[in-house]
ZAMITOR-910538 format. One record per residue (C-alpha): x, y, z. Coordinates in steps of 0.5 Angstrom, whole numbers, plus 2048, in hexadecimal, padded with zeros to 3 digits. Layout:
XYZ ...
This chain:
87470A683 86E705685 86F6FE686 8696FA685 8686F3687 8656EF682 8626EA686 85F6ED68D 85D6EA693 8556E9693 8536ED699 8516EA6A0 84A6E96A1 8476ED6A6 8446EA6AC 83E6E86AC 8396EC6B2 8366E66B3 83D6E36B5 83F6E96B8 8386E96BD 83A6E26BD 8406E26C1 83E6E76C5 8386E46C8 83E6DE6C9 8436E26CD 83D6E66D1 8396DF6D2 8416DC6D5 8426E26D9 83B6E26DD 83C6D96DE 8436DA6E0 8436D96E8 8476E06E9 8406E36E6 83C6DE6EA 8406E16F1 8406E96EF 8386E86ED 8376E56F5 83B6EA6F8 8366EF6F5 8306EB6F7 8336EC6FE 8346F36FD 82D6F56FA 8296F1700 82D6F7705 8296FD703 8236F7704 8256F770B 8266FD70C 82170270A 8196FF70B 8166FB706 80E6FB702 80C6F5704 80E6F570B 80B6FC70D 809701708 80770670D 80E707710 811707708 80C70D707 81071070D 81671070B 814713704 811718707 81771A70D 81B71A707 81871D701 81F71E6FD 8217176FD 81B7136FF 8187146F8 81F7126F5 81F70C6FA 8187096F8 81970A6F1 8207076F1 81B7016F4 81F7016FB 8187016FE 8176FA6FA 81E6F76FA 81C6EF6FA 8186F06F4 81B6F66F0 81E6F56E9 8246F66EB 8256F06F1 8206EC6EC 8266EC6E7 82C6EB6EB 8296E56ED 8276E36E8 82E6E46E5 8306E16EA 82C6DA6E9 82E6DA6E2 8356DB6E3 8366D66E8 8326D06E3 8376D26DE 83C6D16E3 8396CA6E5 8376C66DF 83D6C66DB 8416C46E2 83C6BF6E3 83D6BC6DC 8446BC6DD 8446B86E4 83F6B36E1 8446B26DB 8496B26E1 8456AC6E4 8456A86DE 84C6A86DC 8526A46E0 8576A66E4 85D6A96DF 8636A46DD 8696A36E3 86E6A96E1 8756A86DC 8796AA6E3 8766A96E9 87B6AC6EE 8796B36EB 8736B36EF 8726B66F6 8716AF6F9 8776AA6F6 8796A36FA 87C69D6F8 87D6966FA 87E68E6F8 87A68A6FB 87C6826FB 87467F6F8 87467E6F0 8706846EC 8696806EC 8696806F4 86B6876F4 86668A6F1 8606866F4 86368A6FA 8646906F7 85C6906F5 85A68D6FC 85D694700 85A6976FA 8546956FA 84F69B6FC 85269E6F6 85169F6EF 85669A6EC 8586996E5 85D6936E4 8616946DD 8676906DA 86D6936D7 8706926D0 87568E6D4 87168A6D8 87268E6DF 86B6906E2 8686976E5 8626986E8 86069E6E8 85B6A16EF 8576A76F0 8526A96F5 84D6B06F7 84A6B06F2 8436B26F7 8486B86F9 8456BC6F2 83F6B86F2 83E6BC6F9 8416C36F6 83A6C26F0 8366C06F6 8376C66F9 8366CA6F4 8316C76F0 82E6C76F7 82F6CF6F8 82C6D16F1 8266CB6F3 8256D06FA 8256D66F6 8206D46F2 81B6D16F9 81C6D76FB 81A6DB6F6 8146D76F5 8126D76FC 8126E06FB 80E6DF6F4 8096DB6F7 8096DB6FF 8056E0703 8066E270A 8016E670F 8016E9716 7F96E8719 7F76EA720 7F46E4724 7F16E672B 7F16E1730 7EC6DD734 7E66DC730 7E86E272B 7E56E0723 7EC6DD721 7ED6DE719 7EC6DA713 7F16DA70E 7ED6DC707 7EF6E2705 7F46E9706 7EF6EC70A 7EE6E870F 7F66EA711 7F86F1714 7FE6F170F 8006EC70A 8046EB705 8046E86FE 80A6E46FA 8096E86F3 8066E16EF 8016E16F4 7FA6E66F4 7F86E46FC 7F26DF6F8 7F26D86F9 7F56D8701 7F66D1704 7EF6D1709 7F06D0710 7ED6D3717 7F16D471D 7EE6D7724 7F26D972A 7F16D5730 7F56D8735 7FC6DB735 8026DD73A 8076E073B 80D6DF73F 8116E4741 8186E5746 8186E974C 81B6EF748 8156EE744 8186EB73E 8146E773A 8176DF73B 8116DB736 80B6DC733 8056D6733 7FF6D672F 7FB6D0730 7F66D0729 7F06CD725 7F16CC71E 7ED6C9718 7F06C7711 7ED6C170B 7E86BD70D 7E66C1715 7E56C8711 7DD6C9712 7DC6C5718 7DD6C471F 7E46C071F 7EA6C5722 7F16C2723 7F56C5728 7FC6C7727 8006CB72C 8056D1729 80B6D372B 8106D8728 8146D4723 80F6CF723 80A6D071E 8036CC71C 8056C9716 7FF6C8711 8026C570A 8056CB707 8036D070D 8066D1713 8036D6719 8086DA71D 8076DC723 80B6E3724 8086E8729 8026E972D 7FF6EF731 7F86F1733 7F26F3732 7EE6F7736 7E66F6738 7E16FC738 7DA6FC739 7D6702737 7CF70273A 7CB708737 7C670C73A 7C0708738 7C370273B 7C66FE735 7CD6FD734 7D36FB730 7D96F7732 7DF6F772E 7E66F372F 7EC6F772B 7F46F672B 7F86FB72D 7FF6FD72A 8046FB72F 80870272F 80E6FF735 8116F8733 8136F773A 80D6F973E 8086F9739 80470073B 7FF6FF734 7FC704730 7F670472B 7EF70772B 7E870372A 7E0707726 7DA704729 7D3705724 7CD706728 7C7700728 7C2700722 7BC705726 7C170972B 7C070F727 7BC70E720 7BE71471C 7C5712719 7C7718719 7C6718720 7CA711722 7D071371E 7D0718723 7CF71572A 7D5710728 7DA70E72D 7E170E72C 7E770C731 7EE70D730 7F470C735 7F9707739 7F970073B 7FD6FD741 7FE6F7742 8016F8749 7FF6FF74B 80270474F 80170B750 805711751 7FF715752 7FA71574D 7FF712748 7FE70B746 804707745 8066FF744 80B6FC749 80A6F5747 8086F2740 8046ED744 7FD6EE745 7FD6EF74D 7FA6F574E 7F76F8748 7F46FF747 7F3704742 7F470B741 7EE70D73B 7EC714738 7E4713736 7E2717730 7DA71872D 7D8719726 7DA71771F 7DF71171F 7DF711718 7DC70A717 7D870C712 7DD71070E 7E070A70B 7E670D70B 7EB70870F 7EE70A715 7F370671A 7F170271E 7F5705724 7F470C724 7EE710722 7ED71571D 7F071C71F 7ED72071A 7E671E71C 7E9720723 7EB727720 7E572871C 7E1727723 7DD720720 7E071D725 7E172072D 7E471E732 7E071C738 7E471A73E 7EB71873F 7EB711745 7EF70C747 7EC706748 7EC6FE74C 7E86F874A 7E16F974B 7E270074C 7DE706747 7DC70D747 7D5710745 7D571573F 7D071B741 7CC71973C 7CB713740 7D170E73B 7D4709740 7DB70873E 7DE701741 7E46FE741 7E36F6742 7EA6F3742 7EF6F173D 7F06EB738 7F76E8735 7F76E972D 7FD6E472A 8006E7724 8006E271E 8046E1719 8026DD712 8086DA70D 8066D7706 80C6D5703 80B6CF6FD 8136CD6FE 8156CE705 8166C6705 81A6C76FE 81E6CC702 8206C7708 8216C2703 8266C66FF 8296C8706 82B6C1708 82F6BF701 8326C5700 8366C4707 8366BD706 83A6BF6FF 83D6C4704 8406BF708 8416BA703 8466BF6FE 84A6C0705 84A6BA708 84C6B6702 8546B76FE 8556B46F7 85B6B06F7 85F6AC6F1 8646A76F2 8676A36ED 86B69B6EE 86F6986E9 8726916EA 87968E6E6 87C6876E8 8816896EC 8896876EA 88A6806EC 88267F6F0 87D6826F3 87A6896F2 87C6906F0 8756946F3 87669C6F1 8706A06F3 86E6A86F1 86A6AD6F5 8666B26F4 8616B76F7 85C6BA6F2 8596BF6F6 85D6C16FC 8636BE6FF 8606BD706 8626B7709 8646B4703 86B6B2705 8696AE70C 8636AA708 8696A9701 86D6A6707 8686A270B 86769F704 86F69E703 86F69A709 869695708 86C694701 874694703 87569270B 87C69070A 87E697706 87F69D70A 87A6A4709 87E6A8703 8786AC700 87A6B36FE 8776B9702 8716BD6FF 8746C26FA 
């Protein structure tokens, strides 16, 4: 038998998907602002930024990526495509920080507004029972209750005071103070984000280059496009256009070494043009250092290296010459034994016939050493200074490639024009200063000495005084946050059986109990002198 019910439940509605959609988007948005998220998301910022340390990155040298892809042709591929290559501007550590940017403002605003909320309100009402707090002491004084409390509000007088009277006309005043102690704690952080996002903007629109500038009357550099610089290295916003113009010349550059030849100080002493001196005869003076850049608005020129740059002269046969200065690569840190090559393009008349002149080119390659010193015919350095230099040089004639338009390093020659007999050696030498050598087809090679070479470094970044800036405040809110404690402290005033005043007193430590019991105390003896120490013990 079946039983029904005349009157039945309305279905339950069902939930609408928008609702649903909703809520979910609330609970995912609560746990991305939560401040566990904000610090799991730090975390992985920091352990994304290893493999940025660890393997060779695009931007800072392509040819060594290349490298390592190619001596690991398994694993380099995945690598690259996995943006290992690329790690500060990958998607991947592009939504890490940026989670993290976001998850730290949702930390932040809702504590902002509730420590603004904070500063408004008044210290809360003197508790029912005192004697249950950390901090109790108790005691009479013989003043009548007006007295007391002018007292008790004049030792109080660098705290947050609320003076209330009781239903039954007893008085308490209510103190409080560290409040800066959240506001540090806000700055700090408001401070970090404010960090992140300065030096994030300084990698989108900044830019950094690397130019070779030889000393003592070189042609100096102008800061007006990429191509001006041997390396650089655009922020993603940024196209390499609209340079912020200026000129630098190296006048001179030393470099101070220690006996063992350790490098102690390099000085360069520069000319620069910038604003209103570009396009005339004014230069300024500035003397570079290592860690003490030129500053030039946004720009700041680094000095980081130096080397040398070899001087040839070719004297071909008709008697016209070529001279060329060119750095070279130092191969020794320590002695600066150098390495790199130098093409020389006969005059206009020497040889009429192009053919003809790509063929009688002149090509060196070799060694430098700044302080010569020989084991036989093996030319090494054994001081970086330049004391006594001297080059070991093999001399080729031939196609240089100079008018392949194919672009060729300019510290070693091309060796399939050496394996395809374009370019053939002519004689192998060691050479001083001033020295040279005579090819048969009456070429003259001569050696007239070496010049130093800075090695400069450009860094635009638009918010680098943003960066100090929040640098300073968030170790200002640092500091503020663990030097300042939030205390409470409660009095309440009772006439007292027969005259005078009974004075209780409550304490207690919003944030730690750290020297809270001794200051309770100090407190307790400026109030009640005549009344021994009874304040309970941190529990």
């Amino acid at each position: 038998m079946t039983v029904t019910d005349p009157n039945p439940a309305p279905p339950l509605p069902r939930p609408s998907p928008w609702r649903h959609a909703v809520a979910t988007a609330r609970n995912l948005w609560r746990q991305l602002t939560s401040m566990r998220t904000a610090l799991v998301l730090l975390f992985l910022l920091a352990v994304a930024a290893i493999p940025g340390a660890l393997l060779p990155q695009r931007n800072l040298n392509a040819g060594k990526v290349d490298e390592y892809i190619a001596a690991r042709p398994v694993l380099g591929p995945i690598l690259d495509r996995l943006e290992m290559f690329d790690v500060f501007a990958s998607f991947w550590f592009t939504a890490i920080y940026a989670l993290l940017m976001i998850s730290l403002i949702g930390c932040l605003l809702p504590r902002l507004r509730e420590h603004l909320r904070a500063l408004r309100s008044e210290p809360v009402a003197v508790p029912r029972n005192l004697s249950r707090l950390p901090h109790h002491q108790q005691g009479v004084l013989d003043a009548p209750i007006d007295d007391t409390l002018e007292q008790v509000q004049t030792v109080l007088r660098r705290w947050r005071t609320v003076t209330r009277t009781g239903d039954d006309g007893h008085q308490s005043i209510s103190a409080e103070k560290g409040y800066l102690r959240e506001a540090g704690n806000l700055v700090f952080h408001f401070s970090l984000v404010g960090l992140l996002v300065a030096v994030a903007t300084g990698r989108l629109f900044g830019y950094e280059g690397a130019v070779i500038v030889i000393a003592d009357g070189g042609p100096g550099f102008c800061n007006t496009s990429p191509a001006v610089y041997d390396s650089f290295r655009a922020g993603a916003a940024t196209d390499g256009t609209g340079l912020d113009p200026f000129c630098v010349r190296v006048e001179d550059f030393s470099a101070d070494y220690l006996d063992n030849g350790q490098a102690e100080m390099f000085t360069s002493n520069i000319s620069y043009q910038s604003g209103a001196d570009l396009g005339t005869d004014r230069w300024q003076q500035h003397r570079l250092r290592v860690n003490e850049p030129l500053r030039l608005g946004n720009e700041r020129v680094y000095l980081t290296g130096h080397g040398y740059a070899p001087r040839f002269t070719v004297i071909f046969p008709d008697g016209q010459q070529r001279s060329e200065t060119l750095q070279f690569a130092p191969e020794d840190a320590t002695t600066f034994l150098s390495s790199g090559a130098m093409r020389f393009d006969p005059p206009g008349g020497t040889y009429p016939d192009p053919d003809e002149r790509r063929r009688n080119q002149i090509a060196l390659e070799g060694l430098f050493a700044p302080t010569a010193a020989f084991d036989g015919t093996l030319l090494t350095s054994a001081f970086p200074d330049m004391l006594d230099p001297a080059v070991a040089i093999d001399i080729y004639k031939g196609d240089t490639g100079l008018d392949t338009g194919i672009p060729q390093s300019i510290f070693t020659l091309n060796s399939e024009m050496i394996n395809q007999g374009r370019l053939v050696k002519q004689a192998r030498v060691n050479l001083r200063p001033g020295e040279s050598t005579t090819l048969a087809d009456g070429t003259t090679v001569r050696f007239d000495g070496a010049e130093e070479f800075a090695y400069l470094q450009v860094s635009h970044d638009p918010a680098q005084n943003w960066v100090l800036v929040f640098a300073i405040t968030m170790m200002g809110g640092l500091l503020a946050s663990l030097v300042i404690k939030r205390r409470r402290i409660w009095v309440r005033l009772r006439p007292a059986a027969g005259a005078g005043t009974t004075v209780e007193l409550g304490g207690l430590a919003r944030t730690d109990q750290a020297g809270w019991g001794s200051e309770f105390t100090d407190l307790c003896q400026r109030l009640l002198p005549d009344t021994p120490s009874a304040a309970k013990e941190d529990r």
